[in-house]
ZABA-377156 format. One record per residue: z, y, x of N, C-alpha, C in turn. Coordinates in steps of 0.001 Angstrom, whole numbers, plus 500000, padded with zeros to 6 digits. Atoms other than C-alpha are relative to their C-alpha. Layout:
N
ZYXZYXZYX
...
This chain:
346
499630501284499419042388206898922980498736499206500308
501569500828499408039747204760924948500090499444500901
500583500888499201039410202081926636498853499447501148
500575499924499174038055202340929926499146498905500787
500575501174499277037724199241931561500772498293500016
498703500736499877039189195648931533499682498576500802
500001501302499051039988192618933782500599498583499080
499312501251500357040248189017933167500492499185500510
500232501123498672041370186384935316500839498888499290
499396501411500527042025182733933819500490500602498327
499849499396501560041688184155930356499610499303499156
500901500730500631040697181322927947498589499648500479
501319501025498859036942180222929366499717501273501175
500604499280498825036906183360931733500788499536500991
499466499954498773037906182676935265500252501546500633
500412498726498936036800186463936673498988500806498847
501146499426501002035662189100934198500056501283500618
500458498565500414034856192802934936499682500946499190
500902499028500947034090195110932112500443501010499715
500234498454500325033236198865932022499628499973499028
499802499731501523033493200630928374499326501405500321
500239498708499936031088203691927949500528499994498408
500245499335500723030891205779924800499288499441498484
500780500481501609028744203738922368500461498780499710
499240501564500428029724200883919904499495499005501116
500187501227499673029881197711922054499743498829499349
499460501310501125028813194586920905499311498935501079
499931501044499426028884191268922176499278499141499654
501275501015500823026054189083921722499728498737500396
499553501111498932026447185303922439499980499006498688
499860500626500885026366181866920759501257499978499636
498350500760500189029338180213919037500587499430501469
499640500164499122031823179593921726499537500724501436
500443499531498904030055181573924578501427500674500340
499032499398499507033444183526924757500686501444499445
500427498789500503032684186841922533501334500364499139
498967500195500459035836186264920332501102500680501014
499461499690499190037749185625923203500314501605500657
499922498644499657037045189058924422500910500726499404
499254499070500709038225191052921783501293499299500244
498568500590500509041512188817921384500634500474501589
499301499813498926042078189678925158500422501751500062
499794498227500360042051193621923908501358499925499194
498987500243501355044186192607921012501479499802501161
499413500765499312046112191205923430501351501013500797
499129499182499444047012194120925309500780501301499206
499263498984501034047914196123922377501029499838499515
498909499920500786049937194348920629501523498665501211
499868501490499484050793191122923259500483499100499599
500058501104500633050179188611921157498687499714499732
501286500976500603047508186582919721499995499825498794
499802500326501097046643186017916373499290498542499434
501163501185499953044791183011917184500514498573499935
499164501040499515046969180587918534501283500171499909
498442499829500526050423179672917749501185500079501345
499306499924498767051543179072921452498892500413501446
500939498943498516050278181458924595499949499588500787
500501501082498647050302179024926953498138499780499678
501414500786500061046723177900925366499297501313500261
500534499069499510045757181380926672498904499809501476
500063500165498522045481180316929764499208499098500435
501406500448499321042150179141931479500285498457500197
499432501354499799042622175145931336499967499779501689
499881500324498679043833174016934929500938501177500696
499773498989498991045150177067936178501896500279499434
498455499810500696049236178443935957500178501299499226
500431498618501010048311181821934418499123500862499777
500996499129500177046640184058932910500303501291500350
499511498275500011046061188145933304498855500771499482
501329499150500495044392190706931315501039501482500477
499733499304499774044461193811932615498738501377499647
500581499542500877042992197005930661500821501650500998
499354498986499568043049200707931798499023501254499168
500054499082500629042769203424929599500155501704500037
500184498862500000042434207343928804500169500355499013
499423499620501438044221209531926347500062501432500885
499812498679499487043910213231926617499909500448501344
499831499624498607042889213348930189500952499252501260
499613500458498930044928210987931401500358498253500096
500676501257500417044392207302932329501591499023500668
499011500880499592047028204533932207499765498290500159
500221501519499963046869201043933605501144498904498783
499338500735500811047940198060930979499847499031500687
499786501276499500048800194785932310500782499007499421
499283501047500211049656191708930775499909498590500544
500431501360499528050362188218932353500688498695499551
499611500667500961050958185092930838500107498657500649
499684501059499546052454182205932510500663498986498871
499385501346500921053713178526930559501293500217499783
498894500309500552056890179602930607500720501736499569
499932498630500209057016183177930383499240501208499677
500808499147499898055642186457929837500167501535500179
499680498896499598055343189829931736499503501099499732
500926498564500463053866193540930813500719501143500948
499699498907499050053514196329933131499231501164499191
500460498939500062052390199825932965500051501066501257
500571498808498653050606201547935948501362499363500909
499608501153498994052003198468937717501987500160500240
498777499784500223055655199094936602500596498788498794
499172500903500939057693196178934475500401500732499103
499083498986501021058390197670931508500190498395498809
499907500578501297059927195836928044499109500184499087
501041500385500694057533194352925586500098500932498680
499882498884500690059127196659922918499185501774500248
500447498538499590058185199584925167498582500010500289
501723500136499584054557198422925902499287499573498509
500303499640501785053685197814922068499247500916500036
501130499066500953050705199428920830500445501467500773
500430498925498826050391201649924084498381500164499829
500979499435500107046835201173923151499624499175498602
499525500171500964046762200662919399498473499142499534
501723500985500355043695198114917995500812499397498156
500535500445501860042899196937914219498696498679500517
500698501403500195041435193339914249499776499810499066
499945500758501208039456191787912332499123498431500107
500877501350499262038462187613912566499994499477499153
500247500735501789036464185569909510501602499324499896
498711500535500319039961183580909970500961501026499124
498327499086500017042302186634908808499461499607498145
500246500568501123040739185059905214501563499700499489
498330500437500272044355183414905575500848500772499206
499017499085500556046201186367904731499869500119498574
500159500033501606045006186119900946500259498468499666
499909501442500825045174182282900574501350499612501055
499168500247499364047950181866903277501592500016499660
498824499947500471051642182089903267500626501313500292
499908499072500680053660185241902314500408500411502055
499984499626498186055235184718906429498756500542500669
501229499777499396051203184852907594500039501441499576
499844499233500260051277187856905700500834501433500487
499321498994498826054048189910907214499651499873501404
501060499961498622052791188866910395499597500816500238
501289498725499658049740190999910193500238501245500064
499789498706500228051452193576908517500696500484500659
498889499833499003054641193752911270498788500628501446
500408500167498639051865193412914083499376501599500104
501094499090500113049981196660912809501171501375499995
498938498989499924052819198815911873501166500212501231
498667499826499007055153198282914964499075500480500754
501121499534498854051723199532917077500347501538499835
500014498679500133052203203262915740501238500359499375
498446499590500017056131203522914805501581499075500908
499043500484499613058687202807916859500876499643499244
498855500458500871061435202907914801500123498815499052
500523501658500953059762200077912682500171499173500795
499499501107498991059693198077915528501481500032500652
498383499749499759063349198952916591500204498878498459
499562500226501354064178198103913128499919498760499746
500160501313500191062656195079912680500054498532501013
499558501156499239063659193705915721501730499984499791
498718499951499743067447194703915094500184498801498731
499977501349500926066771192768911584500348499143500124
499742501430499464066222189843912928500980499556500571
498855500900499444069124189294915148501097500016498840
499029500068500906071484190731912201499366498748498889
500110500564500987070031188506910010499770498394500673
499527500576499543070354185642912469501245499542500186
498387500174499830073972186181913067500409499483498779
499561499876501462074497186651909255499929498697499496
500294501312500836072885183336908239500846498573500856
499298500972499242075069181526911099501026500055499430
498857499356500636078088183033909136499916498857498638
500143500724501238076811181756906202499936498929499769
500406501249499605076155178187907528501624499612500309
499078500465499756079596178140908706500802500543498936
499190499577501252081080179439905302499999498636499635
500146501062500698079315176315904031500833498640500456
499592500850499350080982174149906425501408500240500098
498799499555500038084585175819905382500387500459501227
499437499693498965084739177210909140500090501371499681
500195498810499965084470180627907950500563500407498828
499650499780500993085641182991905337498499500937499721
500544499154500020083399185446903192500444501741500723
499661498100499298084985188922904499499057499697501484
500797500117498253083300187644907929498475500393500220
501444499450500584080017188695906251499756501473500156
499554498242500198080953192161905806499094500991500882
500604499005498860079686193799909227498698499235499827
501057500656499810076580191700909048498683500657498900
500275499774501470076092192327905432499092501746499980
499054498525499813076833196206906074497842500288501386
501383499950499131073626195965909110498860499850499098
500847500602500494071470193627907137499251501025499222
500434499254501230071390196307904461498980501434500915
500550498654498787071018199489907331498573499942499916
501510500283499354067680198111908649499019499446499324
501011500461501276066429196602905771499573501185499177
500178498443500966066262199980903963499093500458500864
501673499416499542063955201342906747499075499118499810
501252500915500610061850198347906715499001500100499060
500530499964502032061155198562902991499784501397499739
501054499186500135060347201895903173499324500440500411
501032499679499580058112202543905399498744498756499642
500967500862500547056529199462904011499322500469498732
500767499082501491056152201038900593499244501073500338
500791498807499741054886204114902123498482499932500637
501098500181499775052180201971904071499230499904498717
500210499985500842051232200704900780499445500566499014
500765498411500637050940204301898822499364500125500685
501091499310499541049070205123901255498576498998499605
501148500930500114046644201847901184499160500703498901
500742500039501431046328202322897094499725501510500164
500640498021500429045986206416897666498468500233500551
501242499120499411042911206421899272498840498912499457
501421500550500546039127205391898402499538499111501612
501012501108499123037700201984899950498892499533500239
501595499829499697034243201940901473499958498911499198
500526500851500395033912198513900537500413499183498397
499508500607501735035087197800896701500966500851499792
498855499516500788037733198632894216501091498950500412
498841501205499617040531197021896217501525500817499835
498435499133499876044213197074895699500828498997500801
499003501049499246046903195797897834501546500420499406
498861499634500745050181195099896008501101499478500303
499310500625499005053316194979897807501121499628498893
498774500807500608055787192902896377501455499832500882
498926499610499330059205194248897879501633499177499508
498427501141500337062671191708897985500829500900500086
499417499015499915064905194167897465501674499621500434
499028500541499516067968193889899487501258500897499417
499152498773500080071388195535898370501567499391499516
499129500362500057074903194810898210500450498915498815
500020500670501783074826193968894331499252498753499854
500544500907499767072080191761894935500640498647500616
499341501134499167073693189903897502501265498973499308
499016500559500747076542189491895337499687498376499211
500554500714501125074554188053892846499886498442500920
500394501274499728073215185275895303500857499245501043
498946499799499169076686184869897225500224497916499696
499697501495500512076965180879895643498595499466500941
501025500802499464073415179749896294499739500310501187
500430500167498567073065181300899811500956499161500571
499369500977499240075982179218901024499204498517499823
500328501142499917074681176255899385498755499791500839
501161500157499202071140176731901323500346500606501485
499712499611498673072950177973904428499449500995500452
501182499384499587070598181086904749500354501207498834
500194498747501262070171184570903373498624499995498853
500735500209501092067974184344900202499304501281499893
500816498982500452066795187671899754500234501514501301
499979498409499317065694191381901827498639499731500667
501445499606499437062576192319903748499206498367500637
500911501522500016062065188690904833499313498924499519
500250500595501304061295187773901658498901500448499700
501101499255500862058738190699901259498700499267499902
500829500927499908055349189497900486498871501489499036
501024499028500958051802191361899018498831499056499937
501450501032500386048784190396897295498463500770499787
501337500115500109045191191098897333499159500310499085
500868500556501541043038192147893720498941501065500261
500926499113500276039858193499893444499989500385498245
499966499451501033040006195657890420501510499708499746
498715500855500438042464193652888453499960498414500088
500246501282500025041499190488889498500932499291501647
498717500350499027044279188512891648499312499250500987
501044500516499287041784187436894596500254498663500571
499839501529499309044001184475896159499556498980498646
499792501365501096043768182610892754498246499912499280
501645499976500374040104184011891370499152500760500526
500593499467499476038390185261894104498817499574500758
501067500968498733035453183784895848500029500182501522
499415500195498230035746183220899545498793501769500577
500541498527499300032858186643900179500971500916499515
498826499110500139035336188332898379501146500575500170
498159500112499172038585187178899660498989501064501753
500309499496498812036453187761903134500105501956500093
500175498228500103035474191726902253501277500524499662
498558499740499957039156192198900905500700500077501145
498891499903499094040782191408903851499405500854501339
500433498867499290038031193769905935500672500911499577
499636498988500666038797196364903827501539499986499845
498396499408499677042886196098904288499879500069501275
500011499429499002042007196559907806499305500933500386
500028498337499768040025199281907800500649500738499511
499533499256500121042216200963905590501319500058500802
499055499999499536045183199809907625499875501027501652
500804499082498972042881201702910463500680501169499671
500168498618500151043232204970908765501631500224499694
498367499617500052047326204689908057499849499799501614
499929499928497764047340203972912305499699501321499957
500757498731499422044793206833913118501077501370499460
499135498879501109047043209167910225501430499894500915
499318500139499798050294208049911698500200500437501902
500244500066498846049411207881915063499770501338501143
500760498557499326047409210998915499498599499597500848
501276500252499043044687209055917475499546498789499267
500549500596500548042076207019916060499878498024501033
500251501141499404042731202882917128498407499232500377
501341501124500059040081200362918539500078499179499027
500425500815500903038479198564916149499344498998500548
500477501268499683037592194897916803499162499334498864
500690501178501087035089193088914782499127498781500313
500290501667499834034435189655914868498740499684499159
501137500394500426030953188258913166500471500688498348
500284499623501122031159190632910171498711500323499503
501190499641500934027537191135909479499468498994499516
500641501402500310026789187591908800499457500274498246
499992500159501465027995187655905182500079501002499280
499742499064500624028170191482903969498351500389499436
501186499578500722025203192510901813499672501369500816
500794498766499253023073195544903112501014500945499288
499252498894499749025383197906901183501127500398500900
498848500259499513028524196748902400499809500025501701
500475499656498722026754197037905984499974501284500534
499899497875499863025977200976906112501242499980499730
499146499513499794029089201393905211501258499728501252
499266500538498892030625199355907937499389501104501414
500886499397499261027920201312910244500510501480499966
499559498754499843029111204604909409501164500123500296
498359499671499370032724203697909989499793500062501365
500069500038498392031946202342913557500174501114501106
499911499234499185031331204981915476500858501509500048
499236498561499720034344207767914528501572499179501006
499216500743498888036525205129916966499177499065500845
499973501491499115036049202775919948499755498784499351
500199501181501301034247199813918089499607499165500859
500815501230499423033791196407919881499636498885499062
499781501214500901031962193684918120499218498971500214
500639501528499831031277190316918325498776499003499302
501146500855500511027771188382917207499509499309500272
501255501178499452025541185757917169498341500223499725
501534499565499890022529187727916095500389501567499466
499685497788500392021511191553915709498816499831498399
500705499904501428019245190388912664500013500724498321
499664499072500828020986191864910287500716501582500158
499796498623499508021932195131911951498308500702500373
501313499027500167019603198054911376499805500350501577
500654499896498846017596198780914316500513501500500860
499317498526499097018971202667914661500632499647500321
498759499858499317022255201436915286500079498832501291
500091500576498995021154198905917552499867501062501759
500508499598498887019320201474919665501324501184500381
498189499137499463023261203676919503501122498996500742
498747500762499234024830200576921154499516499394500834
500080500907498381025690198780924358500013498621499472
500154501274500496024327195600923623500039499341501619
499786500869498679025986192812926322500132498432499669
499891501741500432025150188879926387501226499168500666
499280500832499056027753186775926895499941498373499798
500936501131499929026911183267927587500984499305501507
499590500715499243029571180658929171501318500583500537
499263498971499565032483182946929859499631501709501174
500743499166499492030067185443931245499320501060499993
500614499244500659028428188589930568499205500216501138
501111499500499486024988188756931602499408501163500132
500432499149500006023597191850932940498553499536500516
């Protein structure tokens, strides 16, 4: 999988971008704000189409103008497919090799692993921020997860309207039943392919520390439900199943949101995305782009080589404000490009 080439037009500060992708790590070299971020998030963008930046996609869009478009064209086994996404104020469209397709079906067509000093959040954040990340990464390389967790949602929409109108005596409980009966269906895949990301996380050895990630699973199931059949009416809402799930963060045995120092929380939450890298690449069969955002600032020289030796067995773009702390070999193995104003200087 590789990333050939990609267009911008009214893309956050680009008006008109061009950029060809050879063979060696990329990296982006530019002050704060020059645009370098931006970049990657417009990759991100076409992988997953979303943002992890901003809460509404309108602010995508080049101030003044009515939309945006990133457009990205790729090569897998010999054969190269155009990605297109465009992003108007009130809508949003995705093609493939200039064909409309559904946003379900264009999903992690070209599969990326982010990582931005912000994703800090996910350890001090809320348990929602959390699935987030983890929904955005896993629906890139299984369908059925994404099936799944979009059927969730509407059953568990309907269900809690049920339940809202129980509370309001318009309804009976038997009216639950088929809802109930779903809720449970799709929640059972959910939750286990979530556990299985999980084993995998804790099964394998992490370049950068003794990290564990520990998923804390709401376990959904008829009996359960029973149990909370009083208090979900009174809160109008289903109380418990995969929307509930939530995980936490420890180096060693140490619980990182509560006693972790912020380099630590930071290297933790690298290190669940590179390993979340290697469940993709494993799952996938093809190794994702990797995005990195100003990680050499704060990683000590070990924690560097090892970032250095990951880089180059995938597509690595990354974003800086100096090459000072990058060793000089791997400088002279990459495409070093300035960007400066929404611009990349050649």
């Amino acid at each position: 999988m590789f990333l050939i080439s990609l267009q911008l037009t009214n893309f956050r500060n680009y008006a008109r971008l061009n950029l060809n992708f050879d063979h060696k790590p990329t990296i982006l070299l530019g002050n704060n704000a020059a645009g370098k971020s931006n970049l990657l998030e417009s990759i991100y963008l076409l992988s997953t189409t979303k943002s992890i930046r901003v809460e509404k996609e309108e602010e995508l869009i080049l101030s003044g103008e009515s939309f945006s478009r990133v457009e990205g064209l790729i090569e897998d086994r010999g054969e190269e497919t155009g990605l297109i996404v465009i992003l108007q104020k009130a809508n949003k469209k995705v093609l493939v090799n200039g064909v409309s397709r559904r946003v379900v079906d264009f999903f992690g067509l070209l599969p990326a692993v982010i990582f931005y000093p912000q994703n800090i959040n996910m350890i001090t954040g809320s348990p929602s921020l959390r699935r987030w990340h983890l929904d955005l990464s896993l629906s890139q390389v299984d369908l059925e997860y994404k099936k799944s967790l979009t059927s969730y949602e509407q059953f568990l929409t309907s269900r809690n309207r049920v339940v809202k109108r129980i509370r309001e005596g318009l309804s009976k409980y038997d009216e639950l039943e088929y809802w109930t009966k779903e809720l449970i269906n799709t929640g059972e895949i959910i939750s286990r392919k979530r556990t299985l990301f999980f084993s995998f996380l804790n099964g394998i050895e992490h370049p950068l520390g003794d990290f564990k990630f520990i998923f804390n699973p709401n376990l959904l199931t008829k009996e359960r439900l029973e149990q909370y059949k009083t208090s979900e009416v009174a809160a109008g809402a289903t109380l418990i199943g995969p929307h509930r799930d939530d995980f936490s963060f420890y180096l060693k045995d140490r619980f990182l949101a509560h006693f972790g120092s912020r380099g630590e929380q930071r290297t933790a939450t690298l290190a669940f995305e590179l390993a979340t890298l290697e469940f993709m690449a494993q799952v996938y069969g093809k190794r994702p782009i990797l995005l990195l955002d100003d990680i050499f600032s704060e990683l000590d020289s070990p924690h560097r080589n090892k970032i250095l030796e990951i880089i180059p067995r995938q597509q690595t773009v990354i974003a800086t404000v100096e090459l000072e702390n990058i060793p000089k070999s791997f400088l002279d193995s990459a495409r070093i490009l300035q960007v400066e104003d929404g611009k990349i200087l050649v």
